[in-house]
Structure formats: C-alpha cells, structure tokens
C-alpha positions as CSV (number, residue, x, y, z in Angstrom):
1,X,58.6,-1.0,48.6
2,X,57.4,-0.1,44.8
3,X,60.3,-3.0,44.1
4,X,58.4,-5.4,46.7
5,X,55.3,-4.4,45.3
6,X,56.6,-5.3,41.7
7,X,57.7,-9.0,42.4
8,X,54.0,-9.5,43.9
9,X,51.7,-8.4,40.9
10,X,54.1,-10.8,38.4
11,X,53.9,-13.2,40.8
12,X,50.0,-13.1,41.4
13,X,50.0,-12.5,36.9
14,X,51.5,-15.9,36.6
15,X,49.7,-17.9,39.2
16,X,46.2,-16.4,38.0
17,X,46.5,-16.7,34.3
18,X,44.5,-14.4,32.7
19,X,43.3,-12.3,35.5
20,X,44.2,-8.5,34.7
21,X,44.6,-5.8,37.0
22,X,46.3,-2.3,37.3
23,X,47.7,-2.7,40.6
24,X,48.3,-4.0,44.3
25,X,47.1,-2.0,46.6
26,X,50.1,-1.2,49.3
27,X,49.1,-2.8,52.6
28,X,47.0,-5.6,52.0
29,X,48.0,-6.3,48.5
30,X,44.6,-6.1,46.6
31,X,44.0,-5.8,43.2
32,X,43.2,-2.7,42.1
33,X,40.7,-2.8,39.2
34,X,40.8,-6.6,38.8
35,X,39.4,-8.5,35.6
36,X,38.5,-11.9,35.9
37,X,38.4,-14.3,32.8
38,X,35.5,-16.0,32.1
39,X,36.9,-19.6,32.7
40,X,37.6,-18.5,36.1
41,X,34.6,-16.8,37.2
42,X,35.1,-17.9,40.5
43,X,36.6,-15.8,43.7
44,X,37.5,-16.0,47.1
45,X,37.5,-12.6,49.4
46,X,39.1,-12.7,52.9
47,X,38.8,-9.9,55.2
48,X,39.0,-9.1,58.8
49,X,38.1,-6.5,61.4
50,X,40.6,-5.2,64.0
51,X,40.0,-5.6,67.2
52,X,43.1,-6.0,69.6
53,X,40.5,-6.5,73.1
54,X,38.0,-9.2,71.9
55,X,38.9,-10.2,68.1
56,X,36.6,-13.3,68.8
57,X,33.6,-11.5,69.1
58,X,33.6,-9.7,65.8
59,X,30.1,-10.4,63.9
60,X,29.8,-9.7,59.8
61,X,27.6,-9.6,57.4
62,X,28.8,-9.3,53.5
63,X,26.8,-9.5,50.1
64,X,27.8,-9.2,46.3
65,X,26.1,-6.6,44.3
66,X,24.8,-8.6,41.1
67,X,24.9,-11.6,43.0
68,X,23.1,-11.5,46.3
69,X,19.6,-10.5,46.7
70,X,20.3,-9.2,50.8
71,X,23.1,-9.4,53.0
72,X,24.5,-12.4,54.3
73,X,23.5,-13.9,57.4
74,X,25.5,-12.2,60.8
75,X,28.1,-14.7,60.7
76,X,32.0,-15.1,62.7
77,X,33.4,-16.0,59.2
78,X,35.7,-14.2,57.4
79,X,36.1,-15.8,54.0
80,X,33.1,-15.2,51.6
81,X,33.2,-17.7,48.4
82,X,31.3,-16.9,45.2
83,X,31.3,-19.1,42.2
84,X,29.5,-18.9,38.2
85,X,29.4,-15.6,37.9
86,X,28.2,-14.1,34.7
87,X,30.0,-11.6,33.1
88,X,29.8,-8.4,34.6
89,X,30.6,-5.6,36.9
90,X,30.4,-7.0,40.9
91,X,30.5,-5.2,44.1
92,X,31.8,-6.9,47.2
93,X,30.6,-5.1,50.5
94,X,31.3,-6.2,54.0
95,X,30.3,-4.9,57.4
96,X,31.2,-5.6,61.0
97,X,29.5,-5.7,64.2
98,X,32.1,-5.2,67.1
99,X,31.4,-7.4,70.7
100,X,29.1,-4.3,71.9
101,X,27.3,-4.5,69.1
102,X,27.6,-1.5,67.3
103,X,27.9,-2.0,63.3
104,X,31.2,-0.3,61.1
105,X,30.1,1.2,57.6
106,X,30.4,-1.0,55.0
107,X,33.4,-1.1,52.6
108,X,33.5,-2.1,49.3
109,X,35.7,-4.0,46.4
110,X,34.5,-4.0,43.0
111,X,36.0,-6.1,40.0
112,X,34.9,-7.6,36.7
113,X,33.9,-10.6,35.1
114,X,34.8,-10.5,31.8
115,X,32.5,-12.4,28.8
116,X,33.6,-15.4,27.3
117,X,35.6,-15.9,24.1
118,X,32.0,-16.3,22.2
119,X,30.4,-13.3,23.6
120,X,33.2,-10.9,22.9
121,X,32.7,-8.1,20.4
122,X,35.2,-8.9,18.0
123,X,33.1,-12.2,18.1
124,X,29.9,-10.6,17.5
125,X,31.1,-8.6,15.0
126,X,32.4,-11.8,13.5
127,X,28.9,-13.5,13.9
128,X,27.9,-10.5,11.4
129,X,30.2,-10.3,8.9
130,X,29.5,-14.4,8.6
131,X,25.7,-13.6,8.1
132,X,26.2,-11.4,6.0
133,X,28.7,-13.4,3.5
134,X,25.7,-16.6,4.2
135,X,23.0,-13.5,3.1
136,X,25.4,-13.1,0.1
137,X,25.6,-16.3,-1.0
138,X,22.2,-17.6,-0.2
139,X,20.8,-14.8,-2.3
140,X,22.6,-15.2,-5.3
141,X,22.0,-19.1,-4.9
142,X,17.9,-17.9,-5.2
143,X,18.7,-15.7,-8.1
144,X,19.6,-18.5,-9.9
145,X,16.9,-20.9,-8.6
146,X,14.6,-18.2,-9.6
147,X,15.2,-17.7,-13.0
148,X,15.7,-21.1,-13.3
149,X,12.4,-21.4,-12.7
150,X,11.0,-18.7,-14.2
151,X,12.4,-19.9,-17.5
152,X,10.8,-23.7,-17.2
153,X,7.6,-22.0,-15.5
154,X,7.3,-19.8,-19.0
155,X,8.0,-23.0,-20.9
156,X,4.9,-24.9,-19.1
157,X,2.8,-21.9,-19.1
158,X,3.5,-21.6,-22.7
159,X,2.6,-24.6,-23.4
160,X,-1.0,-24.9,-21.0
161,X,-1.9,-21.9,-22.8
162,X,-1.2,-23.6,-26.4
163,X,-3.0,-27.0,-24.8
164,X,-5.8,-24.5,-23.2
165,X,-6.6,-22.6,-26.2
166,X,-7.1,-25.6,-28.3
167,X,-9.2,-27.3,-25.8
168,X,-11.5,-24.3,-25.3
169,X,-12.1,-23.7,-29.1
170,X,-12.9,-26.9,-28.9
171,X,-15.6,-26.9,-26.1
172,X,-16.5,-23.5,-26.8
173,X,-17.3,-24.8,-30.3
174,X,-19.6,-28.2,-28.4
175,X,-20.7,-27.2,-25.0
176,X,-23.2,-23.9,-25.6
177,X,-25.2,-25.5,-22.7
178,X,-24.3,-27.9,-19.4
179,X,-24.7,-31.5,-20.7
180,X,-24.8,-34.3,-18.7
181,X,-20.5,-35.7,-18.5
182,X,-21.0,-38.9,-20.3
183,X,-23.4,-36.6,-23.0
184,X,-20.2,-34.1,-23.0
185,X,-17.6,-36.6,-23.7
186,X,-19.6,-38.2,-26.4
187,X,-19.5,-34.9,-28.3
188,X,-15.7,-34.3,-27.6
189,X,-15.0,-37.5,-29.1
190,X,-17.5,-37.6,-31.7
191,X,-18.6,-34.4,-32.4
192,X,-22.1,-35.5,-32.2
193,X,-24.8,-37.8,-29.7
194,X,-27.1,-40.8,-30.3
195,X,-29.9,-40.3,-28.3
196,X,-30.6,-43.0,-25.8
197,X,-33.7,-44.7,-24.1
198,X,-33.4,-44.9,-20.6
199,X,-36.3,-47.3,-19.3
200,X,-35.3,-47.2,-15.8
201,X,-35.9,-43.1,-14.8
202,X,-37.8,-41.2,-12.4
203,X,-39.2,-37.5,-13.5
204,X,-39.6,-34.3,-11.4
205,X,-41.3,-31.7,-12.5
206,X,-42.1,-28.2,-10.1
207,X,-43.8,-25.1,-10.8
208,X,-44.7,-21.8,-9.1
209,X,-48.0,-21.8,-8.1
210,X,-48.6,-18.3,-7.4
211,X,-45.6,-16.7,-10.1
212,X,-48.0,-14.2,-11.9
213,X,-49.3,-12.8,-9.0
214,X,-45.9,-12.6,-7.0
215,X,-45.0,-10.7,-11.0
216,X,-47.3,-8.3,-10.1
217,X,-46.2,-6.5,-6.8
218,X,-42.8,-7.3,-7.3
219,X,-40.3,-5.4,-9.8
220,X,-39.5,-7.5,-12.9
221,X,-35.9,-7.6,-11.5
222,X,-36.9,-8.4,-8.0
223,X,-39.1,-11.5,-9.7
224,X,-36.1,-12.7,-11.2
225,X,-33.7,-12.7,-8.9
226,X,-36.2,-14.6,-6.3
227,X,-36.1,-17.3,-9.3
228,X,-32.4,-17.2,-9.6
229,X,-32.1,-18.1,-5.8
230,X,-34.8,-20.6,-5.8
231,X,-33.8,-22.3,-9.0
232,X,-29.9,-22.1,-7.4
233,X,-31.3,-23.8,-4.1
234,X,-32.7,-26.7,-6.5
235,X,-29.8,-27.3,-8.1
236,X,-28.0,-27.6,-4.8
237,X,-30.3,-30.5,-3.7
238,X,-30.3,-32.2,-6.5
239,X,-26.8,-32.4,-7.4
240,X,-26.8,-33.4,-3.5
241,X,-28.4,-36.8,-4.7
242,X,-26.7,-37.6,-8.3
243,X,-29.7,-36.2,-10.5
244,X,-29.7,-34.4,-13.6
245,X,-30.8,-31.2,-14.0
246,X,-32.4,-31.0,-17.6
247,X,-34.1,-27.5,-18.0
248,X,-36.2,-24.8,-16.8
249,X,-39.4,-23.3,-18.4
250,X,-40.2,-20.0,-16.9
251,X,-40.8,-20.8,-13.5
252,X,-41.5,-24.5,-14.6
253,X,-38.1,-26.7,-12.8
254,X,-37.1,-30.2,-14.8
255,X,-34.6,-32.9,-13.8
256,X,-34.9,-36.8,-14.1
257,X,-33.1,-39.4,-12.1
258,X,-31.3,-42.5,-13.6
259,X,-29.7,-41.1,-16.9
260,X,-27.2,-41.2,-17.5
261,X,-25.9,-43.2,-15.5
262,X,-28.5,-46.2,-14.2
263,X,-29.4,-46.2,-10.7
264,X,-31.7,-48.4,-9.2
265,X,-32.6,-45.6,-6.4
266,X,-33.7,-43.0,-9.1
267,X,-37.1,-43.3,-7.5
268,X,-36.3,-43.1,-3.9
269,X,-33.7,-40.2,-4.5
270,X,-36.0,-38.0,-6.6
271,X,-38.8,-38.1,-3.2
272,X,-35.6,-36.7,-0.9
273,X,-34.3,-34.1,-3.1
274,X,-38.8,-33.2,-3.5
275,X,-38.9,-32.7,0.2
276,X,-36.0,-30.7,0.4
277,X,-37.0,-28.4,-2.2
278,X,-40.9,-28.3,-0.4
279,X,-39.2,-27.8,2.6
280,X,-36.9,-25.3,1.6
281,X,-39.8,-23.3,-0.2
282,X,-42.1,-23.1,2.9
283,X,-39.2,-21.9,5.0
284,X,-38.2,-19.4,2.5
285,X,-42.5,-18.5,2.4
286,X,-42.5,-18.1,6.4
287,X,-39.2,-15.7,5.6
288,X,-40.2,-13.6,2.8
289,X,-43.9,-13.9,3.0
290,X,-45.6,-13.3,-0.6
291,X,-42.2,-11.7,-1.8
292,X,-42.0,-15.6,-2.6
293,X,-43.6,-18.8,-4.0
294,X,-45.2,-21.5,-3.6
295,X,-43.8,-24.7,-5.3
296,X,-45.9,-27.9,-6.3
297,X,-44.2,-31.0,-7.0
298,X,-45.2,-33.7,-9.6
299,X,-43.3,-37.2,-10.0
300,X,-43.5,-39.7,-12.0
301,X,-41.2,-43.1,-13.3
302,X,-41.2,-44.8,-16.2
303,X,-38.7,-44.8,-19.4
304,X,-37.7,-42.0,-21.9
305,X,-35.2,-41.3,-24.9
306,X,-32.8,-38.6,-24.1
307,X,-30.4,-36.8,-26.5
308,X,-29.5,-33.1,-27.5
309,X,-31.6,-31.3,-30.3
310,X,-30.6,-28.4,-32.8
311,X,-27.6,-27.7,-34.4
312,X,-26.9,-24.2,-33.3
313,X,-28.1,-23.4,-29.5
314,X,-28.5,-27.3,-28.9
315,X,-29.5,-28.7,-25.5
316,X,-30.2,-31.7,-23.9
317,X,-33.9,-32.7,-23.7
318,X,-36.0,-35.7,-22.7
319,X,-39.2,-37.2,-24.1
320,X,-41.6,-39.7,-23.6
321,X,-45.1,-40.4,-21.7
322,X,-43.2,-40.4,-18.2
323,X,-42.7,-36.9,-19.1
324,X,-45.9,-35.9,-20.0
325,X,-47.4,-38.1,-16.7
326,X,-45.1,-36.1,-14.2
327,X,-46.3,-33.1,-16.2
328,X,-49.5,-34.0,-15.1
329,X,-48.9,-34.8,-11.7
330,X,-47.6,-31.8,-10.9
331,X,-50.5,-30.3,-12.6
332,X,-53.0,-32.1,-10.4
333,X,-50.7,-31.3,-7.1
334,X,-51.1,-27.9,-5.3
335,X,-49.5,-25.9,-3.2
336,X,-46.5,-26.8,-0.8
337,X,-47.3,-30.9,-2.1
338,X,-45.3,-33.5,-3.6
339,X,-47.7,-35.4,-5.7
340,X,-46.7,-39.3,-7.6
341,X,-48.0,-41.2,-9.6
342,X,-49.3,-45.5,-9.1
343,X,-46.2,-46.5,-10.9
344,X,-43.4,-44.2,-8.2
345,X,-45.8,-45.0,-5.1
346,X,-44.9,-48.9,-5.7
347,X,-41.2,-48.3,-5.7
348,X,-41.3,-46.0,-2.7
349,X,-44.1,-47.1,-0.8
350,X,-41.9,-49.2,2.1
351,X,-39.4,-45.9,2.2
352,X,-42.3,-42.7,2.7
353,X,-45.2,-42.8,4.4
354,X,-47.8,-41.9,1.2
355,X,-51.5,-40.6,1.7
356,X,-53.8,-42.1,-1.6
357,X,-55.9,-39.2,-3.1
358,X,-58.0,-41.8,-5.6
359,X,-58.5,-41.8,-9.1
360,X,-57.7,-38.2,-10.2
361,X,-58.6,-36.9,-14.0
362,X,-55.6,-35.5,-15.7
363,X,-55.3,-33.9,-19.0
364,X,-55.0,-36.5,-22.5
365,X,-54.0,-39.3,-19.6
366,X,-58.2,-40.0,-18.2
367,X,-58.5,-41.1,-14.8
368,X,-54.9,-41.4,-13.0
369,X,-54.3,-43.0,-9.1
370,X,-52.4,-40.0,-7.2
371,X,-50.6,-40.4,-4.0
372,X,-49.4,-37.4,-1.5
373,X,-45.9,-37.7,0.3
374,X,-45.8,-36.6,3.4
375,X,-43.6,-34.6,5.3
C-alpha cells in the first residue's frame, strides 16, 4: 500500500507542476497539506455522500472560507470549482442533506495559495536592498549637486554683495530723501539736477483743520501716530493715481500732478485722489470721533519749476504762483471740502459736478472765483 501510495504522489508532482504537498491521504488519495502556485490558483474539489438506498436524493451545500461570503446554494452537484484566488490560507467545507432531510456536519479541506514570484520575501527583501543602493547613490549624486552649488551660489553672492555695496554708497551718498524716479536717475548719472518748469500741473494742498485742538486731549504720541496713519492713507491714494508726493509741513499734506512725467489728466486725477482722502477722513471721523481730524482740501493748476534744494539734507521742492494759489484755496476751504480754483473748474467741469461759491478774497491773490466739489 505505502508503495501504491508512492507511485501516486510522483505521479500527481509531475502532472501538477509546482503544487507541493506532504502526503496522499490513504483512501481517497487527497493531499495532505497542499500548496498551490500562484500561476495556478485555480482548483477543482469533488466529493460525494454515501448513500447505498437513495444516492439520487443527496442535497449539499459547500462554501470556501476566504472566498465565499455564505454557503452555497442546496444543490445535487458534487463538484465545486473556484478560480483567481489570491494568495492565502483556504478552507473548503461541505455538508449534506440525506433524502429525509436531515443535514451531516460539515467536513473540511484546507490548502494554500501561495504568493507570486514578485510578492515573495526574498523579493521584498530584494525590493529593499535596491532602494537602499538607489538612496545610496541618489544621495551622493545631491552631495555633489549641492556643493556644486554652494560653491557658484558663494561666487554670485560674492559678487551681489561687491555690486550691492557699491551701489548703496552710491545712493546712500544721493538719495537722503524719496525723489521722484526720473529726479533719482538724474542724480545717479549726474550727480546733480536741473530744475525744470512744468507748465502743465495740478497742485493739492490739505491741512488739519482742527490739529491743535485734537494736540491738546491727545498724548503727543497718540497725535503722531494718527498723523502717521492719515498721511500713510494719502500716500496710498495718490500713488493709486500716478501723482507725486512732494512734502509734508506739520499737518500741512503737498503733492502735484503732471511732473514728472506730463499727463494731460493731472487735473482730473488730483479731484479723485481729493475725494478719496475727504472721504476717507470723514469715515475715519465717524470712527474715531475727535481722536481724529478734519481735512480741507485746496486745488489749484497752473505751471511751476521743480528741482531739489541744499547740498546736505536736500529735497525735492516746487515753486511758483500755482503753489501759492492752491495754498490759498485750501486756506479759504473748510472743513470736510475740496475747494478749486477758476483755472481747475474749467478742466474738470464736464467730469464733477462743481457748486460756484463767487468771488472769494484770498491772501496777496485779491478777489479769487472758488468752486466746491461735490461728493
């Protein structure tokens, strides 16, 4: 028998190539501990119930651990076919219901599926021992693309800094104040400026109306810091519109539009950027109440020379009547107003809606037409 049993296992080993098992079991001839390969992940179970009297009415039901969800339908079959199995540890169970209807326990075959060649441990730990020679080599590929460059990044920094240092004595030594960019390139080139007259320029000039007496119940440092935000707010708006900021004078705010650079809206743009910052001021008022100011606006266009003044300290500056007439207009404004002159109602008259105040004295100027914009 043990000789019979022999010639079966080499003969099932060599028409199932690569299935492993320990054994044939003695009766039936079934593997004992079987191993299928991956590439055939495929089986076929027979199995039958005895029953000399009425073999024909014999009911089962089967399922395959890992596999199956439930059992199987009751069915009269006796072959159960499972295919694509992953790999794994499977249990086969099988019942039977005899023709009075009374059900056997179930018995049970378990085998494997083994994993595929790629899957295998030996192949994981090769998967390993390759990322870790690519880690290897891909980190001493970096080292060397880092100091590579390191060494040009230390030669271009070395060299900004020579470029930098020279550039900076040199506009360290020019540019004490913020010039105007054509005004700043003049003096980089030159050294020095011509001044220029701009006959095409509109003027703003704003002023605090109520500055001492916000000085007096607010700290010196609280005052100045309210000025700081204001004056930043104006410079917002009117870099918004291309004009140029030329100075403040205590709580006195300067900037002209149309110089350097000609532009034939320098009237038009000075009125926007004016409403903004009276618009701006009365919001900030209905905010901070008297921990603010009030602003009053006073435009006027015309021409004036422009240039920088001084040696040491020097700024840029403009002069001229127009100067002195938006001077005035903001003088005669008052509070929460943008007040122009004759000569900036005529070039803005189809563009804001302008209420005429008449024939208002100003100071050194007589008897001056005055127009209100309106919001």
């Amino acid at each position: 028998m043990a000789n019979f049993l022999s010639v079966k296992e080499t003969a099932c080993a060599k028409k199932y190539k690569g299935v492993k098992f320990d054994s044939l079991s003695a009766f039936y001839h079934v593997p004992q501990n079987l191993e299928l390969p991956y590439e055939h992940n495929h089986i076929t179970i027979l199995f039958n119930a005895i029953q000399p009297g009425r073999p024909q009415g014999v009911r089962y039901q089967y399922m395959l651990e890992e596999y199956d969800d439930d059992w199987s339908p009751v069915t009269k079959n006796s072959t159960a076919v499972f295919g694509h199995m992953h790999e794994g540890s499977y249990t086969f169970k099988v019942k039977a219901q005899s023709p009075d209807g009374v059900w056997s326990e179930p018995i049970e075959y378990t085998f494997r599926v083994m994993p595929p060649w790629y899957r295998t441990w030996w192949m994981y730990a090769t998967y390993i021992i390759l990322f870790l020679v690519g880690m290897r080599i891909f980190n001493k590929w970096r080292e060397r693309s880092l100091r590579a460059d390191k060494e040009k990044l230390e030669k271009t920094v070395a060299e900004r800094t020579r470029e930098i240092a020279e550039e900076k004595k040199k506009s360290d030594d020019l540019l004490l104040n913020i010039l105007p960019e054509e005004v700043a390139d003049e003096l980089k080139e030159r050294g020095a400026t011509t001044a220029q007259q701009y006959d095409h320029v509109t003027v703003l000039f704003t002023d605090f109306v109520n500055f001492t007496t916000a000085g007096e119940h607010l700290g010196s440092q609280a005052l100045v810091e309210e000025l700081h935000n204001c004056f930043k707010a104006f410079d917002e708006i009117i870099d918004k519109y291309g004009i140029e900021k030329i100075k403040t004078i205590g709580d006195a705010y300067l900037a002209v539009c149309g110089l350097p650079t000609a532009d034939d809206s320098h009237a038009e743009k000075i009125v926007q950027a004016a409403q903004e910052i009276r618009a701006f001021m009365l919001q900030r008022r209905e905010q901070l109440g008297d921990k603010t100011f009030e602003v009053r606006i006073g435009i006027h266009s015309g021409s004036v020379v422009a240039g920088i003044v001084g040696v040491k300290k020097f700024a840029y500056d403009i002069w001229g009547d127009t100067v002195n007439t938006a001077a005035r207009m903001e003088q005669n404004s008052i509070a929460g107003h943008i007040n122009i002159s004759q000569t900036t109602y005529v070039m803005v008259k189809d563009k804001f809606t302008c209420t005429y105040r008449g024939e208002l004295e100003a100071k050194n100027k007589g008897k001056l037409k005055m127009y209100f914009v309106q919001a």
